[in-house]
C-alpha positions as CSV (number, residue, x, y, z in Angstrom):
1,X,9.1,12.8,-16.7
2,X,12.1,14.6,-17.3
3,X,14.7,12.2,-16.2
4,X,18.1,14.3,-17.2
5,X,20.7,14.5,-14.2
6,X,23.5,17.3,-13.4
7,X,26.7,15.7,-12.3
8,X,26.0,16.8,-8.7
9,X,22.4,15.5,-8.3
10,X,23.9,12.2,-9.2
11,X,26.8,13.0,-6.3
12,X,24.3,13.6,-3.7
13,X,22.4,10.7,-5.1
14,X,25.3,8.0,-4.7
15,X,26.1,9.3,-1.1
16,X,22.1,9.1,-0.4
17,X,22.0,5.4,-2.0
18,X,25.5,4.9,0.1
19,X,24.1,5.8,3.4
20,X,21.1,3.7,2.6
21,X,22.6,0.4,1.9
22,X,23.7,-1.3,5.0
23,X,25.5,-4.0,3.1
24,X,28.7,-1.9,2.3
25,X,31.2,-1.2,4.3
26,X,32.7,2.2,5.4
27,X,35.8,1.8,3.3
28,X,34.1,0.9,0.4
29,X,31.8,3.8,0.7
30,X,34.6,6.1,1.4
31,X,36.8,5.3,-1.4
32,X,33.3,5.0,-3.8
33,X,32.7,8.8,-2.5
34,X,36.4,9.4,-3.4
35,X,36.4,8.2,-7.0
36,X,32.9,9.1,-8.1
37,X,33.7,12.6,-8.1
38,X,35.5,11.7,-11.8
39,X,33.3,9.8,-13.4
40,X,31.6,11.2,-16.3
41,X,27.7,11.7,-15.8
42,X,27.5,8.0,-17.4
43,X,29.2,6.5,-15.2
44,X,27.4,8.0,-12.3
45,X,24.4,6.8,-13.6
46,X,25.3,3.5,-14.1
47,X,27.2,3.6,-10.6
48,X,23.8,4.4,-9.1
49,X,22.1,2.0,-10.9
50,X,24.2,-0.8,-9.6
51,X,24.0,1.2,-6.1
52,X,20.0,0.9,-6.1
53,X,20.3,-2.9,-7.1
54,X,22.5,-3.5,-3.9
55,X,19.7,-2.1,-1.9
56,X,16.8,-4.0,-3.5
57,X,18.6,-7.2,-2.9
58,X,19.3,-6.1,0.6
59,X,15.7,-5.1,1.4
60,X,14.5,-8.1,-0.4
61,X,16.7,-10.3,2.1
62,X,14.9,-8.4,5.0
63,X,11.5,-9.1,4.3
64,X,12.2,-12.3,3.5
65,X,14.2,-13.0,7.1
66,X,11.3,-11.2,8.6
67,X,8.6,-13.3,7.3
68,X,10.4,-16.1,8.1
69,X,11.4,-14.7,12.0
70,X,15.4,-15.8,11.0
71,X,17.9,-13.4,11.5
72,X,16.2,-10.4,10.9
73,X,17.4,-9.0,14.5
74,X,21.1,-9.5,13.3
75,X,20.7,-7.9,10.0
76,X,18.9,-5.1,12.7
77,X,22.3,-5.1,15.0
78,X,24.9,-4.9,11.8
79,X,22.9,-2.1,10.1
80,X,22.4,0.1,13.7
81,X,26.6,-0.9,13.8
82,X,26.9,0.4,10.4
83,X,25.1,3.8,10.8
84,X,26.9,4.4,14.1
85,X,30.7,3.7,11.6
86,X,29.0,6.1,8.8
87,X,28.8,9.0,11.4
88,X,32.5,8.6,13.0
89,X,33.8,8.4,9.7
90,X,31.9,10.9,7.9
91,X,29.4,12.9,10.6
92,X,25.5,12.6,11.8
93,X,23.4,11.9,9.8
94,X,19.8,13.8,9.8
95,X,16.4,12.2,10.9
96,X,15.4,12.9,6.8
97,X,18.3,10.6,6.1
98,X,17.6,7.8,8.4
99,X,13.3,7.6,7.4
100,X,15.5,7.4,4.4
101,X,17.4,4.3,5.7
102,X,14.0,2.5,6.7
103,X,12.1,3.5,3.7
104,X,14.8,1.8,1.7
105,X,15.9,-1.5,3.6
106,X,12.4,-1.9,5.2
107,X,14.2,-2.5,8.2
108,X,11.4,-1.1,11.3
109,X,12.6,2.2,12.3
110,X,11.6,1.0,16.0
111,X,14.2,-2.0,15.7
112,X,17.1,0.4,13.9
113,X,16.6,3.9,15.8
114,X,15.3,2.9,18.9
115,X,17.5,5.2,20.9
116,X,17.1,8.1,18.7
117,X,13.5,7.3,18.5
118,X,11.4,10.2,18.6
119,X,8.1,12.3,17.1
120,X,10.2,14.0,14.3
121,X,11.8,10.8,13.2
122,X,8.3,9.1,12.9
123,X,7.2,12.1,10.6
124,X,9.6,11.9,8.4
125,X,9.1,8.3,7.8
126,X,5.7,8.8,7.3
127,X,6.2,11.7,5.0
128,X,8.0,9.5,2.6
129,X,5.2,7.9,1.8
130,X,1.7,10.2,2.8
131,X,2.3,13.9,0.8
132,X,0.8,17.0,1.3
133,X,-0.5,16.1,4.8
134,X,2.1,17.5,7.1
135,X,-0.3,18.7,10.0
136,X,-1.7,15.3,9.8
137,X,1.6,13.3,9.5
138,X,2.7,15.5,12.7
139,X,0.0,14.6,14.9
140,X,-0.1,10.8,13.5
141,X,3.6,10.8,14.8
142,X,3.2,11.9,18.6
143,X,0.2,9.6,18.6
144,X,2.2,6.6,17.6
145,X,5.2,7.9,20.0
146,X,3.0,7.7,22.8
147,X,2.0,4.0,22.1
148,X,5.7,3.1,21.5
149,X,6.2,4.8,25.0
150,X,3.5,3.2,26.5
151,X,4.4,-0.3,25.0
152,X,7.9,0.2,26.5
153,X,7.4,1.8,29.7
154,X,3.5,0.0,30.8
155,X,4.1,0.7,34.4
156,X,4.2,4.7,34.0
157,X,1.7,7.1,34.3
158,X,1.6,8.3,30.4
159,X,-1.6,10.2,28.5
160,X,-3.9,8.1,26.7
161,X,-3.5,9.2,23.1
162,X,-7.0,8.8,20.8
163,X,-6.9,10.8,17.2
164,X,-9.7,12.2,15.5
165,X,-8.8,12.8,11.8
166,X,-11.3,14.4,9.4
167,X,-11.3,14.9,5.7
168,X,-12.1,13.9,2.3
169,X,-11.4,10.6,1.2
170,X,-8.8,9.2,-1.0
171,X,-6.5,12.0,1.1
172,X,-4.1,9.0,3.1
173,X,-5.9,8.9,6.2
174,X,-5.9,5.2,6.2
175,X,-2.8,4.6,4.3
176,X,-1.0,6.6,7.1
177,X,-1.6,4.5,9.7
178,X,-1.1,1.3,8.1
179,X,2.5,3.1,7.1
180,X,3.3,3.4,10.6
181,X,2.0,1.0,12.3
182,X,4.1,-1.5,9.7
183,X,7.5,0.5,10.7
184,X,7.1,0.7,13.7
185,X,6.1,-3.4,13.9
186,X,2.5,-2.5,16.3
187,X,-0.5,-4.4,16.3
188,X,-3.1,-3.0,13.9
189,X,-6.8,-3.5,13.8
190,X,-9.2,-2.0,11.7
191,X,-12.6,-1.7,11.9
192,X,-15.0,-0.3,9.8
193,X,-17.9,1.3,12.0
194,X,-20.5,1.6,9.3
195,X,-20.5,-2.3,10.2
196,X,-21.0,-2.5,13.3
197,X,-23.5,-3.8,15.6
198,X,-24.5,-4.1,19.4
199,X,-22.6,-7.1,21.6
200,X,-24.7,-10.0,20.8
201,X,-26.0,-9.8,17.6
202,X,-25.4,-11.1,15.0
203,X,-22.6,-9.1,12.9
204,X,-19.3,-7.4,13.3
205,X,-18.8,-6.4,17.2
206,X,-16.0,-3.7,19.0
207,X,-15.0,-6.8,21.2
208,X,-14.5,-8.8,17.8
209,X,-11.3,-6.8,17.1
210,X,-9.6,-8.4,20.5
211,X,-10.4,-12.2,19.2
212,X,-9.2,-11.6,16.0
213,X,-6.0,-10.3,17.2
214,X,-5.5,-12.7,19.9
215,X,-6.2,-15.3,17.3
216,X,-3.7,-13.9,14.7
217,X,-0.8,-13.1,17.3
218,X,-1.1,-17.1,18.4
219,X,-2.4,-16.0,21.8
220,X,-0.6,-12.9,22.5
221,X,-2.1,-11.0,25.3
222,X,1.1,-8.7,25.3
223,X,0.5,-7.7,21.7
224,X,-3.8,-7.2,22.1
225,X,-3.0,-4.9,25.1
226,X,-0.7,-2.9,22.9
227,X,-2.8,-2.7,19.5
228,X,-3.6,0.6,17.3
229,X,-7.4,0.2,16.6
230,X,-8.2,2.5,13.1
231,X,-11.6,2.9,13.5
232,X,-13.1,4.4,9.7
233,X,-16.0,5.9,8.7
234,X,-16.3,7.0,12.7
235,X,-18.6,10.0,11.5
236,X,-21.4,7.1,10.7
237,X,-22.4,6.1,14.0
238,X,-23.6,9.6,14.9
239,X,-24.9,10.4,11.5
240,X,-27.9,7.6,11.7
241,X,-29.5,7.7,14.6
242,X,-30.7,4.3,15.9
243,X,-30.6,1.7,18.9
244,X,-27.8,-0.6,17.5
245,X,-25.7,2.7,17.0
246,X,-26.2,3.9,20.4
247,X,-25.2,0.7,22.4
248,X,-22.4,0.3,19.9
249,X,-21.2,3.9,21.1
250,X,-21.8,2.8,25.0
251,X,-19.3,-0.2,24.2
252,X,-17.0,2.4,22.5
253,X,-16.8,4.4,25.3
254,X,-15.6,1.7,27.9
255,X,-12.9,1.2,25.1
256,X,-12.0,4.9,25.1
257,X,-11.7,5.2,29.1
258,X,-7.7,4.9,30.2
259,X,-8.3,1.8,32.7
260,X,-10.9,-0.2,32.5
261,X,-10.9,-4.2,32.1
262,X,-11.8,-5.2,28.2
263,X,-12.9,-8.5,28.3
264,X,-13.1,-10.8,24.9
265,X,-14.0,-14.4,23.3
266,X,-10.4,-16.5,22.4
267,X,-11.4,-17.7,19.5
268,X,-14.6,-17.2,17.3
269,X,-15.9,-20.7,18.5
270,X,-19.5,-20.0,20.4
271,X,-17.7,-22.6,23.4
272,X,-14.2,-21.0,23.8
273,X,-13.2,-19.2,27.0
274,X,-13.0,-15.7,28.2
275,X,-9.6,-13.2,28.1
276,X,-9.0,-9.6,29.6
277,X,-7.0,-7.3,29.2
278,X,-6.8,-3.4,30.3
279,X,-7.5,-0.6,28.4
280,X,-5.1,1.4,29.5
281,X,-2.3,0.9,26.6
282,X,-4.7,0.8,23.6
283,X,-4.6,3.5,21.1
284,X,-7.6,4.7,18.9
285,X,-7.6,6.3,16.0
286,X,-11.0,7.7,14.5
287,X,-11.1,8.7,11.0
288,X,-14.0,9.9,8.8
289,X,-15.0,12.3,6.3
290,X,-17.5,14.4,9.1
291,X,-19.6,16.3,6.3
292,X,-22.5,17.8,8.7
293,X,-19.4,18.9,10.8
294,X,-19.0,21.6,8.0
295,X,-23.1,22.3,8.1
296,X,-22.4,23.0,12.2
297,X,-19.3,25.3,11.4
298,X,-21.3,27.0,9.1
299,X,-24.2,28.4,11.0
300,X,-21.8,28.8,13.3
301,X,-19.6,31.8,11.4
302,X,-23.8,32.5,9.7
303,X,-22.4,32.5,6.1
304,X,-26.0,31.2,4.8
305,X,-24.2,28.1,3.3
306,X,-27.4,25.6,4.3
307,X,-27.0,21.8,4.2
308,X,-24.3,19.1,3.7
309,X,-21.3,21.0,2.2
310,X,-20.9,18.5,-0.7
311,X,-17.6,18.2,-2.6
312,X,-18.8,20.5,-5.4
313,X,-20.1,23.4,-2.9
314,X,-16.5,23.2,-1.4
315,X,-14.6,23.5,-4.5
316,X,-17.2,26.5,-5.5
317,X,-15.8,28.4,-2.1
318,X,-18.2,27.5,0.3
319,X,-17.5,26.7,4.0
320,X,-15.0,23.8,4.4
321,X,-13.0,21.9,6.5
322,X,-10.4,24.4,7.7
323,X,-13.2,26.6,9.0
324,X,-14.3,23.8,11.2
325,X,-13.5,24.6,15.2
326,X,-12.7,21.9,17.7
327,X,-15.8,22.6,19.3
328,X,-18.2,21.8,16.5
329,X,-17.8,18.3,16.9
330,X,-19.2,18.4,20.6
331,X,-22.2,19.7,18.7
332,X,-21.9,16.9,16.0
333,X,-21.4,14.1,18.9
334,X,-24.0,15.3,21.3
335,X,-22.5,13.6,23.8
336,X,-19.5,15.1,26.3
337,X,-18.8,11.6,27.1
338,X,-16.9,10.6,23.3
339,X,-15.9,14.4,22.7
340,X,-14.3,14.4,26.6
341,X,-12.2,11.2,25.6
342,X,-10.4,11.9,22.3
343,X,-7.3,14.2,22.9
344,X,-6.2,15.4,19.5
345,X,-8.5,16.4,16.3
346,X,-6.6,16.8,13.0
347,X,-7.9,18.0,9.6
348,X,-6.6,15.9,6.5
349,X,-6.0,18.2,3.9
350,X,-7.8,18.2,0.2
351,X,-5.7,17.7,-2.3
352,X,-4.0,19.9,-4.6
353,X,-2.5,19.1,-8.1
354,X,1.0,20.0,-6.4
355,X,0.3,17.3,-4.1
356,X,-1.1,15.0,-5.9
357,X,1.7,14.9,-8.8
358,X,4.3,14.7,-5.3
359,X,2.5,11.4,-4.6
360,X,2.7,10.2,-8.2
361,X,6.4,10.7,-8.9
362,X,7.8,11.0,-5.4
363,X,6.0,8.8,-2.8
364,X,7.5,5.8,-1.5
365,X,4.4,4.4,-1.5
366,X,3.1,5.9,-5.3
367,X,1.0,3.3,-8.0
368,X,3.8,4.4,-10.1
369,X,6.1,2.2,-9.0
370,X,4.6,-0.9,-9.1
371,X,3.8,-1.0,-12.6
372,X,7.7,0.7,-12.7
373,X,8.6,-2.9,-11.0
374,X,6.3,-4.9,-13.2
375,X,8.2,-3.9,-16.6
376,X,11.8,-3.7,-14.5
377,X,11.2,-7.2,-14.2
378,X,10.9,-7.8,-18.4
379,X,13.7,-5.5,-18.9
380,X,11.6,-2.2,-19.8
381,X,12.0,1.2,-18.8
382,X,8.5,2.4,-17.9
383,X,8.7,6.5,-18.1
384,X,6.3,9.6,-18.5
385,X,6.2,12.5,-20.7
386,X,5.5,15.9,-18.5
387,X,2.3,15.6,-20.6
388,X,1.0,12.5,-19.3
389,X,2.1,12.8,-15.8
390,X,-0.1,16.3,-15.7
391,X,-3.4,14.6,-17.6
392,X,-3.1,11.8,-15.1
393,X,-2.9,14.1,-12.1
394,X,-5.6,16.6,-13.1
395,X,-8.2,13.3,-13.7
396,X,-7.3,12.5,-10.4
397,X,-7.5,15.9,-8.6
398,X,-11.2,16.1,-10.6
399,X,-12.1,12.7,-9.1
400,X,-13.6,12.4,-5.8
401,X,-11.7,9.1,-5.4
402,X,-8.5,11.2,-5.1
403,X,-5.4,9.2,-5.0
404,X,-7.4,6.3,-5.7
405,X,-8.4,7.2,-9.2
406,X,-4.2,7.2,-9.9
407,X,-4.5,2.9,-9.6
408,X,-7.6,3.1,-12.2
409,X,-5.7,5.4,-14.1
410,X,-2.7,3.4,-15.0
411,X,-4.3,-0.2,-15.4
412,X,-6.4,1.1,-17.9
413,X,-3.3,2.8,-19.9
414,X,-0.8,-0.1,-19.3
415,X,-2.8,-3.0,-19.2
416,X,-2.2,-3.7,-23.0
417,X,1.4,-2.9,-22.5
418,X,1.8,-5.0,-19.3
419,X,-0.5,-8.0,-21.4
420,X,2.2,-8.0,-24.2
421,X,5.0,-8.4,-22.4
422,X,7.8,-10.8,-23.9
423,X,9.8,-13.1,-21.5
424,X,12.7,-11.3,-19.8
425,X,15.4,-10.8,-22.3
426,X,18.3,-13.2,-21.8
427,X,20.9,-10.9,-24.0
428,X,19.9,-7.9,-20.9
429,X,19.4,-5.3,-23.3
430,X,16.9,-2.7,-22.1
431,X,14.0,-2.0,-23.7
432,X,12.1,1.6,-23.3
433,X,8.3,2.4,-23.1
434,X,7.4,5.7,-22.8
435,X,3.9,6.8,-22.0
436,X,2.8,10.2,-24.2
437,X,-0.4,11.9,-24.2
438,X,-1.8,9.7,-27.1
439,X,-1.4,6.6,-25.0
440,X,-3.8,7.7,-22.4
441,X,-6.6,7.9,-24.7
442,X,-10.1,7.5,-23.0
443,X,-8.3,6.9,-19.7
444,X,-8.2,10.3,-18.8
């Protein structure tokens, strides 16, 4: 990747890593912004390089106070101080600019922002990390709004919210929602439903998801009657027709309902006792890749495109998922009862190249960087040529896997490299790896 810098993307640069490291104070930032304006382009550089290292130290102190439940409200307290000091001193700052702020300290947006709290915020956040996938980020955003307001106000009167996402894999449907349910600091369950079985056999239950929450949280009814339940592969309970699938979806439906009483085992011992808890606060999100979805959409618009739309047929021009209507699912369902009780449906979007390269050198949350961190941490400067970066996307745009296939990817080309690695130098001179098109080899 082409890493050269103009003397003003490293300004903006230094007042973004600035903003985003709680640990300095305003009058060092300000007289920083004052002087930084002369330094040469090297001295920028190494300016932000000491600027980023600041912030890794400060995040790394975060996580470790919030694993350990130690002063992790304070640093929360001194850095909401700090953000209100940056805007007397130097003006608001935008809600891009704060996701920026959590994305950086890992400090939960909920805990920093939580009275500027609000949809937009939460997209942004999210956006940082899930690319290409606005509509979905979007809706994602209100959903988990809603639960925050429902969390903090349980006595009011507030619409249920329950997601439907559909789309190919390896797009960030799941990744999403574990990306905001960690900033936001919710309760997150997930369930596979291609798993499931009936209450009282032997297997993985709905009311199994409440136990092992209840267990994890030490006994935390507060935090079971507030949890996110991701419930994936959704599509398969309707797609195989069967007994155990159909009482599974009966149980699934007293889940879905705004108020009914929920009741669960304590423990996973066969003798423990009984909780309850109310549905009213729980929020469901259903996520699958709904193939026969397209087959209803298209005898629906009669464009003689018969059977499961498989990935091939879609990439040929056949009928796909932005033709599918809201109202097709109540023909994939066939029951009123689970199409009546979800509220939003959102299409994940196939990825493009363009969106799949953004996710490779520009999420928060890209492979990239954790092989980046891997040879930071034996003094090596892992880098791309243009070249590479473009083979590795286009072997991941032609994989079904999606973003998946970018982790495959780059173990395969840097596990030599990463197996090689000397001690970290002592003397802290930098070494440089750069990854060309003849490294990549059978890889791609």
């Amino acid at each position: 990747m082409n890493n050269i810098r103009t003397s003003s993307e490293l300004d903006n640069q230094i007042r973004h890593a600035l903003i985003c490291n709680p640990a300095l104070s305003i009058d060092y930032c300000e007289n920083i912004l004052e002087k930084a304006e002369k330094y040469s382009v090297d001295g920028k550089e190494q300016l932000l390089k000491n600027l980023k290292s600041n912030i890794a130290s400060y995040r790394k102190r975060v996580e470790e106070n919030r694993a350990l439940k130690l002063g992790y409200q304070e640093l929360c307290e001194k850095a909401s101080q700090r953000v209100q000091e940056w805007e007397e001193r130097f003006g608001k700052i935008t809600t891009e600019e704060m996701a920026d702020i959590v994305e950086s300290t890992s400090l939960g947006i909920a805990d920093l922002f939580a009275d500027r709290l609000n949809p937009m915020l939460l997209c942004n956040m999210v956006e940082k990390y899930v690319k290409g996938q606005h509509g979905y980020c979007q809706a994602l955003s209100l959903c988990f709004y809603s639960t925050l307001l429902h969390k903090r106000n349980p006595l009011l009167s507030l619409p249920k919210s329950t997601l439907l996402a559909y789309g190919p894999s390896g797009t960030g449907k799941t990744f999403a929602v574990r990306v905001m349910a960690d900033k936001l600091g919710l309760g997150l369950e997930t369930i596979n439903a291609n798993g499931l079985v009936q209450e009282g056999i032997v297997g993985t239950s709905l009311s199994d998801v409440f136990t092992r929450a209840y267990v994890k949280s030490g006994g935390d009814l507060d935090y079971v009657s507030n949890l996110v339940i991701f419930i994936d592969e959704f599509d398969k309970l309707f797609t195989v027709q069967g007994t155990y699938n159909e009482q599974v979806t009966i149980e699934l439906l007293n889940l879905l309902d705004n108020d009914n009483v929920i009741t669960f085992n304590e423990s996973f011992d066969k003798t423990c006792g009984k909780k309850q808890i109310s549905s009213h606060n729980l929020t469901f999100i259903l996520s699958g890749v709904f193939d026969p979805v397209i087959e209803i959409a298209s005898k629906r618009i009669n464009t003689g495109c018969v059977g499961f739309a498989n990935y091939q047929q879609r990439m040929n021009g056949c009928i796909g998922y932005a033709d599918v209507k809201k109202g097709d699912f109540s023909r994939f369902f066939r029951r009123d009862e689970i199409f009546g009780r979800i509220t939003d449906f959102v299409m994940v979007e196939p990825h493009t190249k363009k969106s799949l390269k953004d996710i490779l050198c520009h999420s928060a949350g890209s492979p990239m960087k954790r092989y980046t961190s891997f040879f930071d941490a034996h003094n090596i400067s892992l880098s791309f040529t243009d070249e590479a970066i473009d083979a590795i996307v286009d072997q991941a745009f032609r994989s079904p896997a999606g973003v998946r296939e970018f982790d495959s990817t780059l173990n395969k080309v840097l596990k030599p490299y990463m197996f090689n690695v000397q001690p970290f130098a002592r003397d802290g001179k930098s070494r440089e790896l750069t990854i060309t098109m003849d490294d990549l080899g059978e890889a791609v």
